[in-house]
C-alpha positions as CSV (number, residue, x, y, z in Angstrom):
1,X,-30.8,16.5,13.0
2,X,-27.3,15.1,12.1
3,X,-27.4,12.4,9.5
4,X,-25.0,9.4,11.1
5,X,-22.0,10.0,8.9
6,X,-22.3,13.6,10.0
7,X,-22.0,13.0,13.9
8,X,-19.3,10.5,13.5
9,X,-17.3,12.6,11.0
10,X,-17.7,15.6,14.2
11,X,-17.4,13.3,16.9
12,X,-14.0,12.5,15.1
13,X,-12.9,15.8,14.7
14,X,-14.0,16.8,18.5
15,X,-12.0,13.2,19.4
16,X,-9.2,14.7,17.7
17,X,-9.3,18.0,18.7
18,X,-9.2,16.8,22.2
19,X,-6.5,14.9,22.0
20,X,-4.5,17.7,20.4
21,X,-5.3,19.7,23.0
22,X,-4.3,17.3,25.9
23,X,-1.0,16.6,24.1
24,X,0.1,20.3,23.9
25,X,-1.1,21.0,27.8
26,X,1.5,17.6,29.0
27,X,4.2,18.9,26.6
28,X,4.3,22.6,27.5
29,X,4.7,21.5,31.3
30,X,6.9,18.9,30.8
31,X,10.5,19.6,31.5
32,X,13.2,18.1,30.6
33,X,15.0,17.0,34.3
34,X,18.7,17.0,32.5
35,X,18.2,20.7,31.4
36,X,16.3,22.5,34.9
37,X,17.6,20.5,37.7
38,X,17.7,23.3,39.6
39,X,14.4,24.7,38.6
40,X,10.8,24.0,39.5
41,X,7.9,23.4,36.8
42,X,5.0,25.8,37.7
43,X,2.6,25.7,35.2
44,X,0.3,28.9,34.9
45,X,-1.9,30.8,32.7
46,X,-1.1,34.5,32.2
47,X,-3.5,36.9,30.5
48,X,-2.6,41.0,30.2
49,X,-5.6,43.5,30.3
50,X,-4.6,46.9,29.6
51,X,-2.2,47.7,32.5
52,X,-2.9,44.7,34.7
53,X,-1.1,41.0,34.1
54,X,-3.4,38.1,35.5
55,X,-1.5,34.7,36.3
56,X,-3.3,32.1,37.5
57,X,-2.7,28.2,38.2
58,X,-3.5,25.6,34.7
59,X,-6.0,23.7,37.0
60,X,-8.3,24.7,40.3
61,X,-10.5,27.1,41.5
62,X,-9.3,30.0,40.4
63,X,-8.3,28.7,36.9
64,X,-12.4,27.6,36.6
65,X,-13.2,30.9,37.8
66,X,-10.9,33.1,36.1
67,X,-13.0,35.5,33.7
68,X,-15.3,36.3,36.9
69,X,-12.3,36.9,39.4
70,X,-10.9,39.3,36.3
71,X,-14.5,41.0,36.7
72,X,-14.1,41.8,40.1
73,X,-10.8,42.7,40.5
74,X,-11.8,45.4,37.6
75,X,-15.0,46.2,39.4
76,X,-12.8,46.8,42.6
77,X,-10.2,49.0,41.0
78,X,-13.0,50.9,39.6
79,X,-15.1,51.2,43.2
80,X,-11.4,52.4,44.9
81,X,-10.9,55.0,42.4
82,X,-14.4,56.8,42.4
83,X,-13.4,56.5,46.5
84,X,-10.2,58.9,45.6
85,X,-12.0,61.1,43.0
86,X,-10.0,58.9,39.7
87,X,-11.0,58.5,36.4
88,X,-8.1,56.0,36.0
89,X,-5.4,53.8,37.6
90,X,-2.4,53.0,34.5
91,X,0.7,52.1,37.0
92,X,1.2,48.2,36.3
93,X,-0.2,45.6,38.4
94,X,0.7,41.8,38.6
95,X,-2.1,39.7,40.0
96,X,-0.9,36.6,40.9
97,X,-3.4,33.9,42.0
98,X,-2.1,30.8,43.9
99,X,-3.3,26.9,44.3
100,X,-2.5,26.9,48.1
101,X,-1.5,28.7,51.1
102,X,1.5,26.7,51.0
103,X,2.4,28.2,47.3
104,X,1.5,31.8,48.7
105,X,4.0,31.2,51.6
106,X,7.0,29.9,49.8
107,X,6.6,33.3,47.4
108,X,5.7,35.8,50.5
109,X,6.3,34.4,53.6
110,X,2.8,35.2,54.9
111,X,0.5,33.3,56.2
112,X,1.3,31.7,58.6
113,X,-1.8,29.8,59.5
């Protein structure tokens, strides 16, 4: 077990870790309204695997759920090449996943629900 000195000393550093944390997420999507007036924030996570470029939203479903939705888009790429007789796929791919129907119209135009 932890002596007392021990957990307060780690509750500290987890306290301050946290807070470090929270302070860079506000300050990378922050902007500056004087310098993007004409631009929207959209904050976003993006992760490149081999050929494929993952962007997802900072918070939601799909954020939560990220590593597994990677796993299945891998295991479906896989799955639709043994269809076509592949061993591999290498053209680049951007898979971008949205917070809203509302987000997916604005960049596509579809759906229209």
């Amino acid at each position: 077990m932890f002596g007392q000195s021990e957990l307060k000393s780690n509750l500290r550093f987890f306290i301050a870790s946290l807070n470090l944390f929270i302070l860079t997420s506000v300050i990378s999507c922050t902007a500056q309204p004087n310098k993007i007036a004409d631009w929207k924030i959209n904050c976003t996570v993006v992760k490149k695997i081999r050929n494929i470029t993952f962007s997802f939203p900072s918070t939601g479903f799909a954020f939560d759920f990220r590593d597994s939705i990677i796993d299945a888009c891998f295991e479906a790429i896989n799955h639709d090449l043994s269809l076509i007789h592949q061993n591999e796929y290498t053209d680049t791919i951007t898979a971008m996943f949205l917070s809203s129907r509302e987000e997916m119209q604005g960049l596509t135009g579809s759906p229209r629900w």
